[in-house]
C-alpha positions as CSV (number, residue, x, y, z in Angstrom):
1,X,96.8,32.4,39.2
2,X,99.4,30.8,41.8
3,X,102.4,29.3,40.3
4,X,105.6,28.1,40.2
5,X,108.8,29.2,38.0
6,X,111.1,26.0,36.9
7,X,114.5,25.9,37.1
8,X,117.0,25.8,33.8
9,X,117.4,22.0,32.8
10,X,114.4,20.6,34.6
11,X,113.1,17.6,32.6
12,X,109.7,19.7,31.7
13,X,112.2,21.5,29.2
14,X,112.8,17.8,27.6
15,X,109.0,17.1,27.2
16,X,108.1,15.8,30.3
17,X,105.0,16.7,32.2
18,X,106.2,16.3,35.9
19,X,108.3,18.8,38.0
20,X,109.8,17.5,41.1
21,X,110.6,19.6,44.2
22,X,114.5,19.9,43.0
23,X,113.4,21.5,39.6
24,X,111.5,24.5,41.5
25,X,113.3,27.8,40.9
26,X,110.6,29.8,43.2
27,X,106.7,29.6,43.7
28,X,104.4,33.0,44.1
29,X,100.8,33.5,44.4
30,X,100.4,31.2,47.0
31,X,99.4,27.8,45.9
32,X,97.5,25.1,47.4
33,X,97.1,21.7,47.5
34,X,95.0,20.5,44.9
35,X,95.3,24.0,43.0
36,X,95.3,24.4,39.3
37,X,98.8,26.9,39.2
38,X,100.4,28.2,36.2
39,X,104.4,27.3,35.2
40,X,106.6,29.5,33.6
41,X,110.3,29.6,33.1
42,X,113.4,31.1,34.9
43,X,112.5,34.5,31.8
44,X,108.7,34.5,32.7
45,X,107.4,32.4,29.8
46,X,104.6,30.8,30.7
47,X,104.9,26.8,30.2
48,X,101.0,26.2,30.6
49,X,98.8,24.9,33.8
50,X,99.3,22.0,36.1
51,X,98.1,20.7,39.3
52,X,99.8,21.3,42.3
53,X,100.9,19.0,45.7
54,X,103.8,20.1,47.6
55,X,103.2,16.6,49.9
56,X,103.9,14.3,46.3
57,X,107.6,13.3,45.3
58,X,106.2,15.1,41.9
59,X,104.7,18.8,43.2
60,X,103.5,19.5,39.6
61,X,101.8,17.8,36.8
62,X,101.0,19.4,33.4
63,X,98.0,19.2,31.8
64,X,97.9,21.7,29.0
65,X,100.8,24.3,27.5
66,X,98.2,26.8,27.8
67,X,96.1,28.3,30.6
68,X,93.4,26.3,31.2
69,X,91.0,25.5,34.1
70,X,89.8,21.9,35.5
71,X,86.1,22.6,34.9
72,X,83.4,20.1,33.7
73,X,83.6,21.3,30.2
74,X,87.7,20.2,30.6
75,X,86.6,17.0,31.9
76,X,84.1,16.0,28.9
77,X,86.7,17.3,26.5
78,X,89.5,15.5,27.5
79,X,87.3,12.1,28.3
80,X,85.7,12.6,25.1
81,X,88.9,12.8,23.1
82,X,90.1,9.8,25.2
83,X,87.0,7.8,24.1
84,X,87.7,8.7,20.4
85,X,91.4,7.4,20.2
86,X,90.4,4.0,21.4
87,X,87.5,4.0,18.6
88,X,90.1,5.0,16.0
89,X,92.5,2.0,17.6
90,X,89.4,-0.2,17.0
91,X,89.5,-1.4,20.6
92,X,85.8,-2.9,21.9
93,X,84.7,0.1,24.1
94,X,82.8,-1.8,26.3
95,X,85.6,-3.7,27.7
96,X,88.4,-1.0,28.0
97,X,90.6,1.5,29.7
98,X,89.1,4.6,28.4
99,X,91.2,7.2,30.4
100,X,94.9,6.9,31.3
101,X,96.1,9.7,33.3
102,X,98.8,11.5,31.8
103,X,98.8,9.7,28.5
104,X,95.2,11.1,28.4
105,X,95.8,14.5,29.8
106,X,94.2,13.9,32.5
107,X,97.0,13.2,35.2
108,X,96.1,10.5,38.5
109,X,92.7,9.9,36.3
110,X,92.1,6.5,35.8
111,X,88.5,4.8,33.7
112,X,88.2,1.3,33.1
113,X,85.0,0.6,31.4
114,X,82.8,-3.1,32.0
115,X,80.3,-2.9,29.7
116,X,77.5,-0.8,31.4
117,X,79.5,-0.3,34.5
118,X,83.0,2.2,35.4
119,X,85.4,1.4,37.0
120,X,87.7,5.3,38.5
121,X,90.6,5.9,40.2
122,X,91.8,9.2,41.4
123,X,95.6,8.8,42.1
124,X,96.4,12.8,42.6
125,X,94.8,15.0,45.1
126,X,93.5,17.5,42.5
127,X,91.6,14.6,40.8
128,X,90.2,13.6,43.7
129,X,88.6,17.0,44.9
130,X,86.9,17.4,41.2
131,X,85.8,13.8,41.5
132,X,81.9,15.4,41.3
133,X,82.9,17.1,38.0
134,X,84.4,14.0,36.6
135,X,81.2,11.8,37.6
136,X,79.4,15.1,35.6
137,X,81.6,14.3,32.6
138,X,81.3,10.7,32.3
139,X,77.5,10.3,33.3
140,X,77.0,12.8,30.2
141,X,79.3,11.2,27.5
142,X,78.8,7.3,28.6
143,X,75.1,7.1,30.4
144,X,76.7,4.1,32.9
145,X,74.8,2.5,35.0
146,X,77.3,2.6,38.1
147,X,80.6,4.3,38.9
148,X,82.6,2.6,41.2
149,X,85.3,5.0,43.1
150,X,88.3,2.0,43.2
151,X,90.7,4.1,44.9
152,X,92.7,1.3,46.9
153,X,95.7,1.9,45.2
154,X,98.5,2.3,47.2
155,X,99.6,5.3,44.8
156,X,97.5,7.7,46.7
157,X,99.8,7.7,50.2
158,X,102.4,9.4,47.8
159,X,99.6,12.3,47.5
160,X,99.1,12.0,50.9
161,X,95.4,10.4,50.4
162,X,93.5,7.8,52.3
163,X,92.8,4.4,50.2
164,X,89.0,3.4,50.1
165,X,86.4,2.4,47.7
166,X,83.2,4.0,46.9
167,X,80.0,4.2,44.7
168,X,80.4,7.5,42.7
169,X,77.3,7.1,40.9
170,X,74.4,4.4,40.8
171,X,74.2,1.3,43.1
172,X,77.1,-1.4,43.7
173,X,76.3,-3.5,40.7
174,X,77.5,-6.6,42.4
175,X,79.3,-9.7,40.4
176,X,78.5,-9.5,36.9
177,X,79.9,-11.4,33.5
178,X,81.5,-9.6,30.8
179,X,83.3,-11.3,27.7
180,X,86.3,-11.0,26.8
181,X,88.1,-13.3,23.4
182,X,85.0,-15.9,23.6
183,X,85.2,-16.3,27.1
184,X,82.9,-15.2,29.8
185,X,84.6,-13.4,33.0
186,X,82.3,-12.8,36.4
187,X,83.6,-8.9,37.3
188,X,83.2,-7.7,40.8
189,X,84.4,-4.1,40.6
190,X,84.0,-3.3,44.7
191,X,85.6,-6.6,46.0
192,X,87.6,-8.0,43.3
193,X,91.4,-8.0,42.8
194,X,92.3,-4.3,41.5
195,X,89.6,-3.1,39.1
196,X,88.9,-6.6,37.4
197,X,90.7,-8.0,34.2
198,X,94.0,-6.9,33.6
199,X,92.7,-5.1,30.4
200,X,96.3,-4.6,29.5
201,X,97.0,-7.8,29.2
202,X,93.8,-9.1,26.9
203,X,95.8,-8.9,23.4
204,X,98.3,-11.4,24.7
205,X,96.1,-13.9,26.1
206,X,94.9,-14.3,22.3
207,X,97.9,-14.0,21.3
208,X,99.6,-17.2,23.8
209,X,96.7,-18.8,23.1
210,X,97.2,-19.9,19.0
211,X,100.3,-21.3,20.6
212,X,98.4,-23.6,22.8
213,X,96.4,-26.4,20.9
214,X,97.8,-29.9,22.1
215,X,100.2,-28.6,24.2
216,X,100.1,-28.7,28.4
217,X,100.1,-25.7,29.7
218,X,101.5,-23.9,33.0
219,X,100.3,-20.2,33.8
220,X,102.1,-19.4,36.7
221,X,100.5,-15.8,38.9
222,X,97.5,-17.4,36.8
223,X,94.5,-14.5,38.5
224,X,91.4,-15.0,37.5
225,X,92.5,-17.4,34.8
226,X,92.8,-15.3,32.0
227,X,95.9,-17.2,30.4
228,X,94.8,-20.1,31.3
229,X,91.3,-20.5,30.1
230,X,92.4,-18.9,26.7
231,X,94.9,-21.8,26.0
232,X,91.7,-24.1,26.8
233,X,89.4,-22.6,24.9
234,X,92.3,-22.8,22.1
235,X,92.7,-26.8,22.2
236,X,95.8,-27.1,25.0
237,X,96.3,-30.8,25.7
238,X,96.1,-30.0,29.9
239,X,96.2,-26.4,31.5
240,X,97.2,-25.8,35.1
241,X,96.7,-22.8,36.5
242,X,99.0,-21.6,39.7
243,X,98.5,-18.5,42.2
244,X,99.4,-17.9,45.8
245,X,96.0,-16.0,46.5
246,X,93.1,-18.3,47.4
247,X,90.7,-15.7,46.2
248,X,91.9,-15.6,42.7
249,X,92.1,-19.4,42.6
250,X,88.5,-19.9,43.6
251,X,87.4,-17.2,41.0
252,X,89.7,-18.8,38.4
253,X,87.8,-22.5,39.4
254,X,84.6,-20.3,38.9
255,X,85.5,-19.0,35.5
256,X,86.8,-22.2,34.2
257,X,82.9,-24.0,35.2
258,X,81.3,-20.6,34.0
259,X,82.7,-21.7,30.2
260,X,82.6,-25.3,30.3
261,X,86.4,-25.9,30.3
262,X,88.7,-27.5,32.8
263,X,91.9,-26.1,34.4
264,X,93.8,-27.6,37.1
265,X,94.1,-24.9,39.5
266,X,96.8,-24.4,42.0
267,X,96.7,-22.2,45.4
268,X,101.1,-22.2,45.4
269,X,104.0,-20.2,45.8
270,X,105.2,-20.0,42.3
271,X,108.2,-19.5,43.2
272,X,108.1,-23.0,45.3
273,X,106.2,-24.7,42.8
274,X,108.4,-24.1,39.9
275,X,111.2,-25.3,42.4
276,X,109.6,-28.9,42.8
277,X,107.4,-29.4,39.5
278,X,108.0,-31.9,36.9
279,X,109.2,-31.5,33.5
280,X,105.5,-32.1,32.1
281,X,105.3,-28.4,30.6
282,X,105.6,-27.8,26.9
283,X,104.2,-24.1,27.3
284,X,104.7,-22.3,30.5
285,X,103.7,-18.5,31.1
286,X,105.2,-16.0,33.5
287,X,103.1,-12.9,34.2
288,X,103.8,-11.8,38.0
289,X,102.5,-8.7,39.3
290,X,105.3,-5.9,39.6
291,X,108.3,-7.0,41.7
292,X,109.4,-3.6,42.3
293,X,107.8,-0.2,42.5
294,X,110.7,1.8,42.8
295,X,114.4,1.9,41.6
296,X,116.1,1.6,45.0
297,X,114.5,-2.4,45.1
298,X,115.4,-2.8,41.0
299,X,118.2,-5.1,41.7
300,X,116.1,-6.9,43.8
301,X,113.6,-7.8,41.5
302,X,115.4,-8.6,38.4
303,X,117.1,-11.7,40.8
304,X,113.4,-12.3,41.3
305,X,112.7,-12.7,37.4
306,X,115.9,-14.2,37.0
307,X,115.0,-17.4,39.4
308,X,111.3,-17.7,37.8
309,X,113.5,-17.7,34.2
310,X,115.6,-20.0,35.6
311,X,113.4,-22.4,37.4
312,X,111.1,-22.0,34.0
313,X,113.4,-22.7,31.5
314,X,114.9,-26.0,33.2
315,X,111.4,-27.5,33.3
316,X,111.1,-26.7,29.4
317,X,112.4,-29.3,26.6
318,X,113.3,-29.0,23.2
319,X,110.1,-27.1,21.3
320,X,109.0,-26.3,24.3
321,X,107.8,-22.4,24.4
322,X,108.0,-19.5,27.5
323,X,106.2,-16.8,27.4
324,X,107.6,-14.1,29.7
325,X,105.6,-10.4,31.2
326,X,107.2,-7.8,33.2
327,X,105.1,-4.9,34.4
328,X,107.2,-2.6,35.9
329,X,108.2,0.8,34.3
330,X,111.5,0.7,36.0
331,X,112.4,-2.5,34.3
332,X,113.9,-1.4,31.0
333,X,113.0,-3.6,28.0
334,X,116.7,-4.1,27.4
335,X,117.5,-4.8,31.2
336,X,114.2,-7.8,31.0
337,X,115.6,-9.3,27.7
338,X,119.2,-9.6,29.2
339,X,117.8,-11.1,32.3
340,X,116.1,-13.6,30.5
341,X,119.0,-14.0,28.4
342,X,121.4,-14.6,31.7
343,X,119.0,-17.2,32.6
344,X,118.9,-19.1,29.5
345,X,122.8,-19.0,30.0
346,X,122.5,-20.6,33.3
347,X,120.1,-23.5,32.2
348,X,122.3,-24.0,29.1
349,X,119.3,-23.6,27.2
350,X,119.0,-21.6,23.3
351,X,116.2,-19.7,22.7
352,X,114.5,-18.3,19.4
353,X,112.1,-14.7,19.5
354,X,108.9,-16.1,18.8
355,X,107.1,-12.6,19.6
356,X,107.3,-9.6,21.3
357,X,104.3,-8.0,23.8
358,X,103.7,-4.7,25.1
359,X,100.5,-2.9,27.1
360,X,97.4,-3.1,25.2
361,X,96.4,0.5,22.9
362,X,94.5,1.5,25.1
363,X,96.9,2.3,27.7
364,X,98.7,4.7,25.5
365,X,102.0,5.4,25.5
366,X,103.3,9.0,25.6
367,X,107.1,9.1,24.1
368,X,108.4,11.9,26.2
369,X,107.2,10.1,29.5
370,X,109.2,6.8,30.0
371,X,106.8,5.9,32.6
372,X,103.9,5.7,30.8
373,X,105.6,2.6,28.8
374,X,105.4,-0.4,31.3
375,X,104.2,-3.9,30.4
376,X,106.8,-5.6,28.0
377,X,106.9,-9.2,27.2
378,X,109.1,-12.6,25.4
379,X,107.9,-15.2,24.0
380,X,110.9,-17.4,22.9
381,X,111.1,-21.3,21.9
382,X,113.9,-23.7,23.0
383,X,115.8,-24.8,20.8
384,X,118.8,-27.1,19.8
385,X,122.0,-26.4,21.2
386,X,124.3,-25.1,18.6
């Protein structure tokens, strides 16, 4: 088998699973993209089997410290074990991320389930060719009715793939309802926003929502509603509901009639609207989509965060609650609480740690891969000056 030997003090030597083009002592056998290759080190040790790009910022990813072969037994293995942590995590399977990549040993592989339908990404180009196997797999563990092939994320230009989506298996189901904590969602897994909910994000919703009874409400980057019609359902005294997409307005309007509540949604610039709202807010929730995918725009971003903070906190009185996300990897828990904290500073406001959020279970974190640890979230209460 092709392969590549890995220079002394490359990261893979620290528990990491990706080896970058810098960390290559030497290749031999003659690998190709999308290969299966074998690692060993700068003595000949092997280091177990990866797949191979020499187009991606990360050439190799490793799957297994042994040699091993991406075959449709390996696919129902690995899914299967997949399927079982989330059971053991006591997750409801039939709304869930069953398969996330790397922290499933199954690197670029992504499966969102929707009750009877699946949702599959294939992010690196070895995926991708083996996509037939993979549709083998889950067809034989899971039965679905339809596989959707979602692959418009813009991750797949780094493998030097095409973006499109797909039917892998059955017949575009079309919009169809799923529920999620009491509330009914319509899911459209070829034209919605991403690959539906943000299943991620499902805990916290509950979890915002006991705070909500008799309060009004603000979800600013509000999506399909998913903040917002929790703290509803939950007894808030008003919700509104704000998001610069007209798509996901309309669909949050739809959701809102679908379960008999009312939500006053928005079609705004947050970042305006915060700028020119009223103090009327006793609860106001922040979850933007990433504002950086990279380090080099870091900076950049966290003066993003620190002006939605900002503009946040001054619209909040004493008692009143904010309830903070950040989704990006390259945002540091430490380096999101300290923005918030600058912010606070600025808008001589105190705050008091209600609560702490992070990605749901079943988007499993592996320790030795910092990037597999993304979503991180404050909720905090202001408070009396002291």
């Amino acid at each position: 088998m092709a392969g590549l030997i890995i220079a002394p003090r490359a990261r893979i030597f620290h528990g990491h699973e990706w080896i970058y083009a810098t960390e290559i002592k030497k290749s031999f056998g003659d690998p190709q993209p999308g290969d299966v290759i074998t690692l060993k080190d700068f003595r000949d040790r092997p280091l177990g089997s990866a797949i191979y790009n020499p187009q991606s910022q990360i050439v190799a990813r490793r799957f297994s410290r042994r040699r091993q072969d991406l075959d449709v037994d390996f696919f129902t293995r690995r899914i299967r074990q997949a399927i079982e942590h989330r059971r053991r995590c006591g997750l409801d399977e039939s709304l869930c991320r069953l398969v996330w990549s790397e922290s499933d040993g199954l690197p670029g592989l992504i499966v969102d389930r929707y009750g009877p339908h699946l949702s599959v990404q294939t992010l690196t180009l070895a995926m991708d060719l083996r996509r037939e196997l993979i549709r083998e797999a889950l067809v034989a563990l899971l039965d679905p009715v339809s596989i959707v092939l979602r692959n418009d994320s813009p991750f797949r230009k780094a493998e030097g793939m095409e973006p499109g989506i797909e039917m892998l298996h059955g017949e575009n189901p079309g919009p169809f309802v799923v529920r999620s904590n009491d509330l009914d969602f319509e899911i459209d897994l070829c034209d919605g926003q991403k690959t539906g909910l943000y299943l991620d994000q499902l805990q916290s919703h509950a979890a915002i929502a006991r705070l909500a009874k008799g309060r009004r409400v603000l979800d600013c980057f509000a999506n399909q509603g998913g903040f917002a019609l929790a703290c509803a359902k939950a007894g808030a005294a008003t919700v509104t509901a704000v998001d610069v997409s007209a798509t996901a307005c309309d669909a949050a309007r739809h959701n809102a009639a679908r379960n008999g509540l009312e939500i006053d949604v928005r079609e705004h610039n947050v970042f305006d609207f915060l700028k020119h709202a009223a103090p009327e807010y006793d609860l106001i929730i922040l979850d933007p989509p990433s504002f950086t995918r990279n380090k080099k725009t870091l900076m950049d971003a966290m003066r993003g965060y620190k002006e939605i903070h900002l503009r946040a906190l001054k619209l909040l009185d004493k008692g009143g609650i904010l309830s903070t996300f950040c989704c990006s990897h390259h945002a540091s828990r430490e380096l999101f609480l300290e923005n918030l904290v600058d912010a606070s500073v600025d808008a001589k406001k105190s705050l008091r740690l209600i609560s702490e959020h992070a990605q749901r279970a079943d988007h499993p974190i592996l320790i030795s891969i910092p990037e597999t640890s993304y979503l991180k979230g404050f909720t905090v209460e202001v408070i009396a000056a002291r």
